[in-house]
NUMITI-594650 format. One line per 2 residues: number of its first residue (from 1); for each residue x, y, z of N, C-alpha, C, O. Coordinates in Angstrom, 1 decimal, decimal comma, always signed. Atoms other than C-alpha are relative to their C-alpha. Example, Ala and Ser with C-alpha at 12.3 -4.5 7.8 and 13.67 -1.06 7.14 Angstrom:
% residues 2
1	+0,9:-1,2:+0,0:+12,3:-4,5:+7,8:+0,9:+1,2:+0,0:+1,9:+1,2:+0,7 | -0,9:-1,1:+0,0:+13,7:-1,1:+7,1:-0,8:+1,1:+0,8:-0,3:+2,2:+0,9
END
This chain:
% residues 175
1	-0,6:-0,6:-1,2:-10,5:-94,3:+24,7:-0,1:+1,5:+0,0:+0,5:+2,0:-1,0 | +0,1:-1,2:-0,8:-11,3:-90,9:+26,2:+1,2:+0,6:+0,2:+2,0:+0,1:+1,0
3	-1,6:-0,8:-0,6:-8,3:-88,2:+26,2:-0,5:+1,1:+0,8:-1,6:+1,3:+1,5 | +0,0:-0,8:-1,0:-7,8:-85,5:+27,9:-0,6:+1,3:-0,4:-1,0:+2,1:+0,4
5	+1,2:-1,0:+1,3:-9,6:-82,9:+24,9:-1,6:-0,1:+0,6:-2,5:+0,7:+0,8 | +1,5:+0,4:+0,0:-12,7:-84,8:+25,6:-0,2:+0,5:+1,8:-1,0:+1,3:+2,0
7	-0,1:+0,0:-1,5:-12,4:-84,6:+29,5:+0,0:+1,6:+0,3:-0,9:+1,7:+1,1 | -0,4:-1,1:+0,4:-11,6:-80,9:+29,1:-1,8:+0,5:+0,2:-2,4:+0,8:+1,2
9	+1,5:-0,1:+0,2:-15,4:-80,5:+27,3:-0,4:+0,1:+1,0:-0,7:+1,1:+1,5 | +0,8:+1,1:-0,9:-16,7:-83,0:+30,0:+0,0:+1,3:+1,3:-1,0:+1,9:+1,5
11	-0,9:-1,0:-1,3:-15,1:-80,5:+32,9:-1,0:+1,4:+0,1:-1,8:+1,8:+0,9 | +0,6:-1,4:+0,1:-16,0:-77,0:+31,3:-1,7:-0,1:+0,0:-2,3:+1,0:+0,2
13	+1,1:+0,1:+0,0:-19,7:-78,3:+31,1:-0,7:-0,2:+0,7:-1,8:+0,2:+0,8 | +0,2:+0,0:-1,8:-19,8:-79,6:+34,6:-0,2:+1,4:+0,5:-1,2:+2,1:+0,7
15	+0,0:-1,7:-0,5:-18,8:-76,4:+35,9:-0,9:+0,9:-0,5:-1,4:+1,6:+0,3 | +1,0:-0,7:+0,8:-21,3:-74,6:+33,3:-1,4:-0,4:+0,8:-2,1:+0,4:+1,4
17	+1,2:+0,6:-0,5:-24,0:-76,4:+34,6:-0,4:-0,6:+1,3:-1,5:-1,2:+1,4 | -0,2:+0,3:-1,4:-23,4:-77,2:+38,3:-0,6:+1,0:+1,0:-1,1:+0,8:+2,1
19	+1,0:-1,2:-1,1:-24,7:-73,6:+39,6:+0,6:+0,0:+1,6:+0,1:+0,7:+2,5 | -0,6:+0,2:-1,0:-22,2:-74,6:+42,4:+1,5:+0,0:+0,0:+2,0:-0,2:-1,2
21	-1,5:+0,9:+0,2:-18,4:-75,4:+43,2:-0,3:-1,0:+0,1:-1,3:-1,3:+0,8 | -0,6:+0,6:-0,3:-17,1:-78,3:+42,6:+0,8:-0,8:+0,3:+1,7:-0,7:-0,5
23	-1,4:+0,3:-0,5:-14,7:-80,6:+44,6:+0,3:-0,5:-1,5:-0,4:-0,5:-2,5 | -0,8:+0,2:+1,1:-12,0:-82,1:+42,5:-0,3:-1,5:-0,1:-0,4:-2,1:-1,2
25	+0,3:+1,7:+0,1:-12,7:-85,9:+43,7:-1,6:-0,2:-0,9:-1,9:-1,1:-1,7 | +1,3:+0,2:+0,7:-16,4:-85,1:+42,7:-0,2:+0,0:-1,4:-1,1:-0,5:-2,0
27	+0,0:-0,1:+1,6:-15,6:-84,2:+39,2:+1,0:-1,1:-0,8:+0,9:-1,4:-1,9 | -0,3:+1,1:+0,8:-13,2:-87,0:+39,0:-1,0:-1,2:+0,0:-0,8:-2,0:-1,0
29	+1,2:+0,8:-0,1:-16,2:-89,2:+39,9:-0,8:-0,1:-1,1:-1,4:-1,1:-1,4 | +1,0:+0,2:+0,4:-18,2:-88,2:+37,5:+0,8:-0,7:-2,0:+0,4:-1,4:-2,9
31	-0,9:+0,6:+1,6:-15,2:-88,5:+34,4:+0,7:-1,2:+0,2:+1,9:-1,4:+0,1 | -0,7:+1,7:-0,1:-15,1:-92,4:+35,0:+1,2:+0,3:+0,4:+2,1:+0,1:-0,4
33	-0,6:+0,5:-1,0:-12,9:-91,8:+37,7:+1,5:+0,4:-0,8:+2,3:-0,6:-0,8 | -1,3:-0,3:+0,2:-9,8:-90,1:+36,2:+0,8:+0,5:+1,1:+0,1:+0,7:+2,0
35	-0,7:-0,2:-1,2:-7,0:-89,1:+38,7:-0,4:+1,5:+0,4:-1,0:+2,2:-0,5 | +0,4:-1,6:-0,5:-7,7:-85,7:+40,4:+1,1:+0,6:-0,7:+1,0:+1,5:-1,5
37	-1,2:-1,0:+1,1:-3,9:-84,7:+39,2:-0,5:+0,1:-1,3:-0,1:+1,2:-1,8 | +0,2:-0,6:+1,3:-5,3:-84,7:+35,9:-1,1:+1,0:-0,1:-1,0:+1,9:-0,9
39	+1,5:-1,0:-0,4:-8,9:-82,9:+36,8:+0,6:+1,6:+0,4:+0,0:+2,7:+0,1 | -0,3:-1,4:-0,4:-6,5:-80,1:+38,3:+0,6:+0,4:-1,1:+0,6:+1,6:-1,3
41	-1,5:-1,0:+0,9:-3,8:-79,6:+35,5:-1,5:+0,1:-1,0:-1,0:+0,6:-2,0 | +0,8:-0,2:+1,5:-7,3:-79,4:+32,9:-0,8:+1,2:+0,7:-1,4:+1,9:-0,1
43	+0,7:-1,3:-0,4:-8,8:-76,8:+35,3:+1,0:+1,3:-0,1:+0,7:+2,5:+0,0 | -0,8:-1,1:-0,1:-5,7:-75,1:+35,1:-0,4:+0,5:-1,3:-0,9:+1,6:-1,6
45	+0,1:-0,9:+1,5:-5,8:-74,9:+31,3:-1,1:+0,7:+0,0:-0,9:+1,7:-0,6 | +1,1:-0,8:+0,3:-9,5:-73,8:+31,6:+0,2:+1,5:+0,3:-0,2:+2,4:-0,4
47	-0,1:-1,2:-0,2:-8,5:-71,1:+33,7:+0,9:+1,1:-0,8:+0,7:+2,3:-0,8 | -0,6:-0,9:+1,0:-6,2:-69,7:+31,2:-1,0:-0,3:-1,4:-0,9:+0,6:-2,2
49	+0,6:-0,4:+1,4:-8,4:-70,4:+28,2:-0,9:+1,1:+0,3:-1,0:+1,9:-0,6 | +1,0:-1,2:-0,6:-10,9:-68,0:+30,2:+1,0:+1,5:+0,3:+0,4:+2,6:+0,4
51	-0,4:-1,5:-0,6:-8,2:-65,2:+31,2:-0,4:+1,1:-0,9:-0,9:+1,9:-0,1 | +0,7:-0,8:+1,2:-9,4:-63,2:+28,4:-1,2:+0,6:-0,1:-1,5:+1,5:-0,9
53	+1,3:+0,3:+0,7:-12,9:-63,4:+28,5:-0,9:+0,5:+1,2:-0,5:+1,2:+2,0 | +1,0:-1,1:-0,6:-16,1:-62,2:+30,2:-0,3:-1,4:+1,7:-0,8:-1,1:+2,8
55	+0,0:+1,0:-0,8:-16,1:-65,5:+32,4:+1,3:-0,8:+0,2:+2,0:-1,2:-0,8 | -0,8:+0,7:-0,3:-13,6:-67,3:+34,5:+0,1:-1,2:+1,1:-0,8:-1,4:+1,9
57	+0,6:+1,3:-1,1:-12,9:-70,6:+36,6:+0,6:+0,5:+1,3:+1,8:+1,0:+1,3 | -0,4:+0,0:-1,4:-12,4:-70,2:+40,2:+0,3:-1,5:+0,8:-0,2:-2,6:+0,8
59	+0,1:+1,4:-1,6:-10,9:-72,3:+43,6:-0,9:+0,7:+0,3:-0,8:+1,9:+0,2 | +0,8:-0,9:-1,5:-13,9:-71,4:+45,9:-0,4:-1,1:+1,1:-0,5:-2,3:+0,8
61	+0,8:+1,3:-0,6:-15,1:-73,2:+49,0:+0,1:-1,5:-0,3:-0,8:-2,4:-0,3 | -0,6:+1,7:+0,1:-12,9:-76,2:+48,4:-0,5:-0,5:-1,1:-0,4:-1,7:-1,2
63	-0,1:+0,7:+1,1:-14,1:-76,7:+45,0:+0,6:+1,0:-1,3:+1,6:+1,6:-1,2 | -0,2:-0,6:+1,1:-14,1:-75,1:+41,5:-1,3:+0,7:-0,3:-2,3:+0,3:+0,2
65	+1,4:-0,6:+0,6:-16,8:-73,0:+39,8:+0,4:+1,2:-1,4:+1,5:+1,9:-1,4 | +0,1:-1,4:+0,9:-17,6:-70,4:+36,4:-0,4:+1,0:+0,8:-1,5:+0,7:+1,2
67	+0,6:-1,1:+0,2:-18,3:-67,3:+37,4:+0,3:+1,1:-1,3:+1,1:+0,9:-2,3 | -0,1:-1,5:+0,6:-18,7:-63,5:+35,8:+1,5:+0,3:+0,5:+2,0:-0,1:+1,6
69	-0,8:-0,5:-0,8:-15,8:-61,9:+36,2:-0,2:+1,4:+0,5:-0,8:+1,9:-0,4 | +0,3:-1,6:-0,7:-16,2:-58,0:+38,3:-0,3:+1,0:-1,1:-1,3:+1,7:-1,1
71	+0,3:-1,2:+1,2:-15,6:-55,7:+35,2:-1,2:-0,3:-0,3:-1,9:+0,7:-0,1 | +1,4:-0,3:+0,4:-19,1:-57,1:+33,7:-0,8:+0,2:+1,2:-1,9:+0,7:+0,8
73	+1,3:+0,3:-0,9:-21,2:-57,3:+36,7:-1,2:+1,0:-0,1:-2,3:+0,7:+0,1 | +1,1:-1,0:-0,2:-23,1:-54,0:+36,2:-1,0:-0,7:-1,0:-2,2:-0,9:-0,6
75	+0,6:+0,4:+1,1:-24,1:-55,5:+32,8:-1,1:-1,2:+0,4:-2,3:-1,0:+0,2 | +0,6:+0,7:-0,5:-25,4:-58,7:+34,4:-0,6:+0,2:+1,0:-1,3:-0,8:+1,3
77	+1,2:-0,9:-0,8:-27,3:-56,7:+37,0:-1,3:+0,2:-0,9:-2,4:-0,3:-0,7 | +0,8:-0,6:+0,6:-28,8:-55,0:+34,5:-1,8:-1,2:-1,0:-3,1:-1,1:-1,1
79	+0,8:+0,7:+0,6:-30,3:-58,0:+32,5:-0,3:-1,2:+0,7:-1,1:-1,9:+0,0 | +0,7:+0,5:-1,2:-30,9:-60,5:+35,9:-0,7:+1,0:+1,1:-1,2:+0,3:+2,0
81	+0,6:-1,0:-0,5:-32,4:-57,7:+37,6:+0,0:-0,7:+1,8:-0,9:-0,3:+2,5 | -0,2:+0,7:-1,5:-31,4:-59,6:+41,3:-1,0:+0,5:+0,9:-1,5:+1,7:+0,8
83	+0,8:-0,6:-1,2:-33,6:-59,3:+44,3:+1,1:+0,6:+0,9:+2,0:-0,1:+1,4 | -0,5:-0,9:-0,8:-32,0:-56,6:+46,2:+0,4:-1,0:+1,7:-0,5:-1,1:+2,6
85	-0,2:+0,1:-1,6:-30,5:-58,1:+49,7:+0,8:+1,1:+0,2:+1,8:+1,6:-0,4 | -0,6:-1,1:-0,8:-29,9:-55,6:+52,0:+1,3:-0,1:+1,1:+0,8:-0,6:+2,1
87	-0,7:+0,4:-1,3:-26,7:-55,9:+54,5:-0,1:+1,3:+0,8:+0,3:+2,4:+0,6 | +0,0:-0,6:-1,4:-27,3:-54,6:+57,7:+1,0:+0,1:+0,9:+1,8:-0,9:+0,9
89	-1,1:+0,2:-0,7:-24,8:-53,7:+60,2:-0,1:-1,1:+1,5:+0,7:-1,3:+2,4 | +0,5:+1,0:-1,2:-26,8:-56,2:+62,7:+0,0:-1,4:-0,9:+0,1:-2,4:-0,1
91	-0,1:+0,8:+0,3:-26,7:-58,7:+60,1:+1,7:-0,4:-0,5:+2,2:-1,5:-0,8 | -1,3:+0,0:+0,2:-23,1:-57,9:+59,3:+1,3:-0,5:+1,1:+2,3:-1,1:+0,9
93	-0,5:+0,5:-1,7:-21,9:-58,2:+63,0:-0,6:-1,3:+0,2:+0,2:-2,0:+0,8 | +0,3:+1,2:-0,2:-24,0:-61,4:+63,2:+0,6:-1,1:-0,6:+0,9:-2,1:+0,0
95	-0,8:+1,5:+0,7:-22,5:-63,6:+60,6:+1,7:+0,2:+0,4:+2,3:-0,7:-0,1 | -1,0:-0,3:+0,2:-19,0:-62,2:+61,4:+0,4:-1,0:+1,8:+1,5:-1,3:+2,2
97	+0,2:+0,4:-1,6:-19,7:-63,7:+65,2:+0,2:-1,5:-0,4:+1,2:-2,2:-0,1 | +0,3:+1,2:-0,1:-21,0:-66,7:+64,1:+1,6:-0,7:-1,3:+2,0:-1,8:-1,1
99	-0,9:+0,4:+0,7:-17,9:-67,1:+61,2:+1,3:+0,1:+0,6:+2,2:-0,4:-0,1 | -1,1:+0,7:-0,6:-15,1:-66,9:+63,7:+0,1:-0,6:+0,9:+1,0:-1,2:+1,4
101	-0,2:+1,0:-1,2:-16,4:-68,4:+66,4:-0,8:-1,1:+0,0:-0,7:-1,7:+1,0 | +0,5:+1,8:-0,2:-18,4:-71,6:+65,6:+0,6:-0,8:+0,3:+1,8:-0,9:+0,0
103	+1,6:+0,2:+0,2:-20,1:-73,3:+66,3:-0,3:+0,7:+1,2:+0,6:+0,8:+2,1 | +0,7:-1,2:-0,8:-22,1:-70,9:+68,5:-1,5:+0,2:+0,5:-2,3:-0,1:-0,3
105	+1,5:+0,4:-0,3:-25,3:-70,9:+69,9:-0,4:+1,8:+0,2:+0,2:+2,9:+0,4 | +0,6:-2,1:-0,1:-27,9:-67,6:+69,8:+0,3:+0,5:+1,1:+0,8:+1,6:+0,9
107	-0,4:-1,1:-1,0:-27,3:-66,6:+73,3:+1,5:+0,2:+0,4:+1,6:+0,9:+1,3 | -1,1:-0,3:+0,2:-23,5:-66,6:+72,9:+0,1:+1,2:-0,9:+0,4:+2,3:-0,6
109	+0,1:-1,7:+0,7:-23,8:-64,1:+69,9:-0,4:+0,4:+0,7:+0,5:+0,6:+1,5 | +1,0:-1,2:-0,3:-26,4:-62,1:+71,5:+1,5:+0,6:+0,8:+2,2:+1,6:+0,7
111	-1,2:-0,9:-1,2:-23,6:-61,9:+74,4:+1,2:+0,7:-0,3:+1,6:+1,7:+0,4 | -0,9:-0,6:+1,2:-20,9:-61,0:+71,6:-0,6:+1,0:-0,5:+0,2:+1,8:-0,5
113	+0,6:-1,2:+0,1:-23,1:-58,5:+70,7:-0,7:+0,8:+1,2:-1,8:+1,4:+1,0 | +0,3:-1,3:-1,2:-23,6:-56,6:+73,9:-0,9:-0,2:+0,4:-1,3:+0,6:+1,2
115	+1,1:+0,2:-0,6:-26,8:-58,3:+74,6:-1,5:+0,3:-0,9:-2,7:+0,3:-0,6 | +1,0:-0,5:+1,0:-28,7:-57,4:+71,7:-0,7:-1,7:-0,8:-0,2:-2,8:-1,0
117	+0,6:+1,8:+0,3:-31,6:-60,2:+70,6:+0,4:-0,1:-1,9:+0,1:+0,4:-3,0 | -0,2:+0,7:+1,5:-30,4:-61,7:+67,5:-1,1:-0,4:-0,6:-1,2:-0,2:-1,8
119	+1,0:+1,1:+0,7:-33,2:-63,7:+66,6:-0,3:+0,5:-1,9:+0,0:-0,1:-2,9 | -0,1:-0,1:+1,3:-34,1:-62,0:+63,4:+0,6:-0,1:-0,8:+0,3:-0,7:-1,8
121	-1,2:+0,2:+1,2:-30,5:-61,5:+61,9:-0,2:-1,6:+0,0:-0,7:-2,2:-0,9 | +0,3:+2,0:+0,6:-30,6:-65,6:+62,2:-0,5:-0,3:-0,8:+0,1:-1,0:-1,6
123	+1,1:+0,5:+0,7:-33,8:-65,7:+60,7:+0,9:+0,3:-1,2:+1,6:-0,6:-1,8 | -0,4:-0,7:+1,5:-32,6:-63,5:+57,7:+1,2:-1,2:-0,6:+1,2:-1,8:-1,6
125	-1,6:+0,8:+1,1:-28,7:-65,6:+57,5:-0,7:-1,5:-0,5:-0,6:-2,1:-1,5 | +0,5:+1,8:+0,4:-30,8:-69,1:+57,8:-0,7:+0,0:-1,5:-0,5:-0,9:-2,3
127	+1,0:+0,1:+1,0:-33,3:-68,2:+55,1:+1,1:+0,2:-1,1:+1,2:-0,6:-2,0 | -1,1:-0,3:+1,2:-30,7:-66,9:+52,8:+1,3:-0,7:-0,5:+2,0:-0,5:-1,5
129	-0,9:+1,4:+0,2:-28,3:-69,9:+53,1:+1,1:+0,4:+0,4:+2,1:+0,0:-0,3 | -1,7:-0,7:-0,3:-25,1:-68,1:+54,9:+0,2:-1,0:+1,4:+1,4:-1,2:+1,7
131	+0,2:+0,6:-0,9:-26,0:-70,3:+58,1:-0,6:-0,8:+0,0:-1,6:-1,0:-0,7 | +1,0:+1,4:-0,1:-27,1:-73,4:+59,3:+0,3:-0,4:+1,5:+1,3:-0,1:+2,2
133	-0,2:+0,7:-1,4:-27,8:-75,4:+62,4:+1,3:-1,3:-0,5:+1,3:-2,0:-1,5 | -0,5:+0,9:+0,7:-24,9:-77,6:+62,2:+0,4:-1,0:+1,4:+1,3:-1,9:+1,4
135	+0,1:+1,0:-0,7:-25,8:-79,3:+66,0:-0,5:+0,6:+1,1:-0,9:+1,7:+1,0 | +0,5:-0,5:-1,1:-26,7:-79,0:+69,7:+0,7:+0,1:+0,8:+1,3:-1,0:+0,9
137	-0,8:+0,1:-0,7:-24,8:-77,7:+72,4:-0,3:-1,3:+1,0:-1,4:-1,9:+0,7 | +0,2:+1,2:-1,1:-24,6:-80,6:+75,5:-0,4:+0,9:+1,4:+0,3:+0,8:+2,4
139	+0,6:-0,7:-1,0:-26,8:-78,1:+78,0:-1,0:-0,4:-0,1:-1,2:-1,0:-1,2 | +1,1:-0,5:+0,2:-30,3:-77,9:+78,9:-0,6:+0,8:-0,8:-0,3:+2,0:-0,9
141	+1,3:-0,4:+1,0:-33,2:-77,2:+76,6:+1,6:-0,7:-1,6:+1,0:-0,5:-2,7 | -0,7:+0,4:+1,0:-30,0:-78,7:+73,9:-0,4:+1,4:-1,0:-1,3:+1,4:-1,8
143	+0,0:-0,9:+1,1:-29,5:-75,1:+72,1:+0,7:-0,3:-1,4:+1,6:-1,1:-1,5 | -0,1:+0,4:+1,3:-29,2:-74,8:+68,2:+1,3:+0,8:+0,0:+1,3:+2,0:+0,3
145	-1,3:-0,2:+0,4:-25,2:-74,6:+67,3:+0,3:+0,5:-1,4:+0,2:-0,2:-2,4 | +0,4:-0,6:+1,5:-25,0:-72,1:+64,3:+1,3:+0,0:-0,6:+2,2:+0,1:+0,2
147	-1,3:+0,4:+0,5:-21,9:-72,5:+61,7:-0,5:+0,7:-1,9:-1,6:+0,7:-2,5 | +0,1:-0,8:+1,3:-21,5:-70,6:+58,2:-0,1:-1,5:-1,1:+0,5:-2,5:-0,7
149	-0,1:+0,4:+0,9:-22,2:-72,5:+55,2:+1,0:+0,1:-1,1:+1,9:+0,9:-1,1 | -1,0:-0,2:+1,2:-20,6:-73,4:+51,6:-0,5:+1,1:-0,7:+0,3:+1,8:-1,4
151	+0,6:-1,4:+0,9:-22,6:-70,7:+50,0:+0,5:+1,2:+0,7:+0,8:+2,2:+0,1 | -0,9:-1,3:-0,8:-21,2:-68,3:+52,8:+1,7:+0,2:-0,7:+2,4:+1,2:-1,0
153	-1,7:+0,1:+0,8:-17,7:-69,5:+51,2:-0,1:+0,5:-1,2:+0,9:+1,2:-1,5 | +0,5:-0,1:+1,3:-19,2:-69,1:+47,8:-0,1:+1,7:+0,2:+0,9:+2,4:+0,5
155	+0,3:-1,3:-0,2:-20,6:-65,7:+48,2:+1,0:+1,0:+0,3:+0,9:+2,2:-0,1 | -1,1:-1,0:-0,4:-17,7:-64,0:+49,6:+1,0:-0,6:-0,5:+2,0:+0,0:+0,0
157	-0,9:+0,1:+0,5:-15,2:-65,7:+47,7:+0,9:-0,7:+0,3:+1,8:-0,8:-0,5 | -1,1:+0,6:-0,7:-13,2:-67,6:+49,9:+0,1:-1,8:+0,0:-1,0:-2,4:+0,0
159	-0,2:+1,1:+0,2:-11,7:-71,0:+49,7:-0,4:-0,9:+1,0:-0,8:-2,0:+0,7 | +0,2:-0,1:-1,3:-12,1:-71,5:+53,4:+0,0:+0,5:+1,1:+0,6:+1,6:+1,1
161	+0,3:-0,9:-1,0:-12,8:-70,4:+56,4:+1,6:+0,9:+0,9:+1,6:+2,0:+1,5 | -1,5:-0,3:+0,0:-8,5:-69,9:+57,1:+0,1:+0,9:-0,9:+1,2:+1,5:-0,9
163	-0,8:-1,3:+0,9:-8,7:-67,1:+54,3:-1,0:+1,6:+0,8:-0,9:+2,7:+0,3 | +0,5:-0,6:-0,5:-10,9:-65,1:+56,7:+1,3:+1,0:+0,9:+2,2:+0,5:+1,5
165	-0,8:-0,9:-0,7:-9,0:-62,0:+58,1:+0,2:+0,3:+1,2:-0,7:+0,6:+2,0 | -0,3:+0,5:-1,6:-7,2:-62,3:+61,3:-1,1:+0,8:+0,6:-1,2:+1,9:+0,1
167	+0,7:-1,1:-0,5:-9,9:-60,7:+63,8:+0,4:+0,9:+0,7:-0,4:+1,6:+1,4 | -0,7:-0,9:-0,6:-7,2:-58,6:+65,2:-0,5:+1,1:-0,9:-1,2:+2,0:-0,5
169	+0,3:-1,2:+1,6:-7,5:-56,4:+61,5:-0,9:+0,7:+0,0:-0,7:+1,9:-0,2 | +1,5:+0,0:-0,5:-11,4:-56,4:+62,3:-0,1:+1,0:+0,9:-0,7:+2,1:+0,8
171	+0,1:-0,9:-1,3:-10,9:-54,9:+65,3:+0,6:+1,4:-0,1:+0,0:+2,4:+0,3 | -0,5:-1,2:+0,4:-8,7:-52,3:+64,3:-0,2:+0,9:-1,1:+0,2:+2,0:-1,3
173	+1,5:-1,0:+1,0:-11,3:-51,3:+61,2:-0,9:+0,6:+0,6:-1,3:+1,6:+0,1 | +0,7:-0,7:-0,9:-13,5:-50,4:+64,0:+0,2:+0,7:+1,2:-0,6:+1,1:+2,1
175	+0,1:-1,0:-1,4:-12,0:-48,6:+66,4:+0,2:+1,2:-0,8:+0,2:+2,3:-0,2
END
């Protein structure tokens, strides 16, 4: 019989080796189906065996994940050497359109942005995984309905799209 030591392992190695969040039913899936309440109280302890240390466990994007924690990041710059993405204030205003108001189609942004052609920032969020088609409006020519992804959740940290800052806040950072 399998305790909760062994499950523990089983957990932190998931997470080590997953390169993703994740959920809590999916990790009980994979540990012959132990209850999720126990999957959470052993992520808890992980997260405190990690408070200490140069890596910790995260909620993100409705599941769980390792990362770095912020104090090293320079360090791990230094020796992944990352491909440089650049944020633009056209690609910054673009996902910010399409993340409170999806699902959304390009000429809705465009019109959210004053009429300016999107097409590129698209290109750039689709290729880089922050967006996806996620359907078609019910108009002529059926336009492509754009909607943020889980790596958009991932990436910025957030558990869901509800931890997004009221757009009132937004609004009054830019005036």
């Amino acid at each position: 019989m399998k305790d909760s030591n062994f499950y523990k392992k089983v957990i932190e190695a998931l997470l080590f080796c997953a390169g993703r969040s994740l959920k809590l039913k999916e990790i009980s899936n994979v540990c012959d189906g132990i209850p999720v309440s126990e999957v959470k109280k052993i992520l808890e302890e992980l997260k405190k065996d990690y408070s200490e240390r140069g890596i910790r466990v995260v909620e993100v994007a409705e599941g769980y994940r390792i990362e770095t924690i912020p104090e090293v990041a320079e360090y791990i710059k230094s020796l992944l050497k990352p491909k440089k993405f650049r944020w633009t204030k056209a690609l910054l205003e673009t996902l910010a359109i399409i993340a409170y108001f999806q699902p959304i189609t390009r000429a809705e942004i465009s019109a959210k942005r004053g009429g300016v052609n999107v097409g590129s920032s698209l290109k750039v969020l689709l290729e880089n995984g922050f967006i996806e088609v996620v359907g078609r409006k019910n108009l002529p020519g059926r336009p492509a309905l754009y909607g943020t992804t889980k790596f958009f959740l991932e990436y910025f940290g957030l558990k869901s799209l509800e931890e997004l800052p009221p757009l009132e806040e937004l609004k009054k950072l830019s005036e």
